[in-house]
N, C-alpha and C positions, 0 to 999 in steps of 0.2 A: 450617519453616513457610513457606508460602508467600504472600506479600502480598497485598492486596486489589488492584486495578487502583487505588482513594482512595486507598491510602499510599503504592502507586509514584508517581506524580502527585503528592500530597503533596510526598513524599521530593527527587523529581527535577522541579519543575514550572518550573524556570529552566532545564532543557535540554532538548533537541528531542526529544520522545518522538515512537516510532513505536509506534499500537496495532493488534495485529489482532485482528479479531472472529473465532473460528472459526467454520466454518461448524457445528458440532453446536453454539452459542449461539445459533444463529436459531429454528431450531426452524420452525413452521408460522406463529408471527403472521402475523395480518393485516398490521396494521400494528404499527412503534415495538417495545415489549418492549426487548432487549438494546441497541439501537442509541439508544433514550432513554435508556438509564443511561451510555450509555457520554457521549453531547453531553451531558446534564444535568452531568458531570462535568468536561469540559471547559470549559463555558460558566463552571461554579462557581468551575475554579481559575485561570480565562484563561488558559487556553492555546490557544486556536483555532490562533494563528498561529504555533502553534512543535511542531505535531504531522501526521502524518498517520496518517489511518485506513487500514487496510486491510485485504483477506480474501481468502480464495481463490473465496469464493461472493457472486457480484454483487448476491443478494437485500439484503443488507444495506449495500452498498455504492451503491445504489439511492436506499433509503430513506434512507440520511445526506444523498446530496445533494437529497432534497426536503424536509427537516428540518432542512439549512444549507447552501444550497449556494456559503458562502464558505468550510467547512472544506476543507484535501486531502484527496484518498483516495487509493487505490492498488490497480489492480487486482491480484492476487496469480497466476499461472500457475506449473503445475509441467509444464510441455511450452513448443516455442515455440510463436508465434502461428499460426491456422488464420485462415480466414476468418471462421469463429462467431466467433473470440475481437477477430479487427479489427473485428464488427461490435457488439460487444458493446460494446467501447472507444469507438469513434462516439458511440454512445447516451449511455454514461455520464461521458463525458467527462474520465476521470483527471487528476491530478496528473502520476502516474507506475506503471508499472509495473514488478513485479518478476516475475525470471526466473530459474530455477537454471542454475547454472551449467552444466552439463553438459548443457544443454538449449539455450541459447541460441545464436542462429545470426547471420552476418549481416544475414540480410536483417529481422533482428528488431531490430537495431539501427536499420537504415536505414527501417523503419516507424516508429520511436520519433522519428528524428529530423524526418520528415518531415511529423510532427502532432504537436511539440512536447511533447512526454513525456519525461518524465523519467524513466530506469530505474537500477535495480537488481538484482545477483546478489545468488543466499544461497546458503547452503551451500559456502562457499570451506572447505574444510579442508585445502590444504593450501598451501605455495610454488608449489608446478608450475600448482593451478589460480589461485591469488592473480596471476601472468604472463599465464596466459593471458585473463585478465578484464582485465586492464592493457592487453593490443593488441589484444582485440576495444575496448574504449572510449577507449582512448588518445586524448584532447582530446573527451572527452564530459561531460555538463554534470549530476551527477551533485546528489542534495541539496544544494538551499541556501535558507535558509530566512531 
């Protein structure tokens, strides 16, 4: 069975949850829909300050920050940065960004740190890629909350 997003929260709401919105939960609203259920649940079980939001699609990533814009978010990329995506970051002003690993380049680092973002790899599966995310970020300032 799989949990509701209220029991994981519930469950786990004294440690740093990271949530993300997919992008097939947006859907076409207008406005609010998924991304009200999701603050309405945050704001319920106080956790603002110990989560961040995030997605691979800015629409809703948008709309959290005009609906609270003291929560984190996090842009989500599965490539590294282009310039749509530096400008996309501008606008929306992240927390932090996340990058796959296998995707991630220096100069992706050196934008992150250069407009104070915070990043993160996924998809580490193995030692070899676990190393090589250690000396691309080696003294990089990684969640902290």
């Amino acid at each position: 069975m799989i949990p509701t997003l209220e029991e994981v929260i519930s469950t786990f709401q004294k440690t740093p949850l990271h949530i993300e919105i997919k992008s097939e939960a947006v859907g076409d609203q207008v406005k609010g829909g998924v991304e009200e259920l999701v603050l309405e649940l945050v704001d319920r079980f106080g956790i603002e300050s110990t989560c961040v939001i995030s997605s691979f699609s800015s629409i809703p990533l948008f709309r959290i920050r005009d609906m609270n814009s003291k929560i984190a978010i996090a842009a989500t990329f599965d490539h590294s940065l282009n310039d749509a995506d530096k400008h996309m970051i501008e606008q929306l002003r992240p927390f932090a960004i996340h990058l796959p690993i296998n995707k991630i380049r220096n100069s992706d680092v050196d934008y992150a740190s250069v407009n104070d973002l915070r990043i993160n790899v996924y998809t580490v599966n193995s030692p070899v890629q676990m190393k090589s995310a250690q000396d691309l970020l080696r003294g990089w300032n990684f969640y902290k909350w």
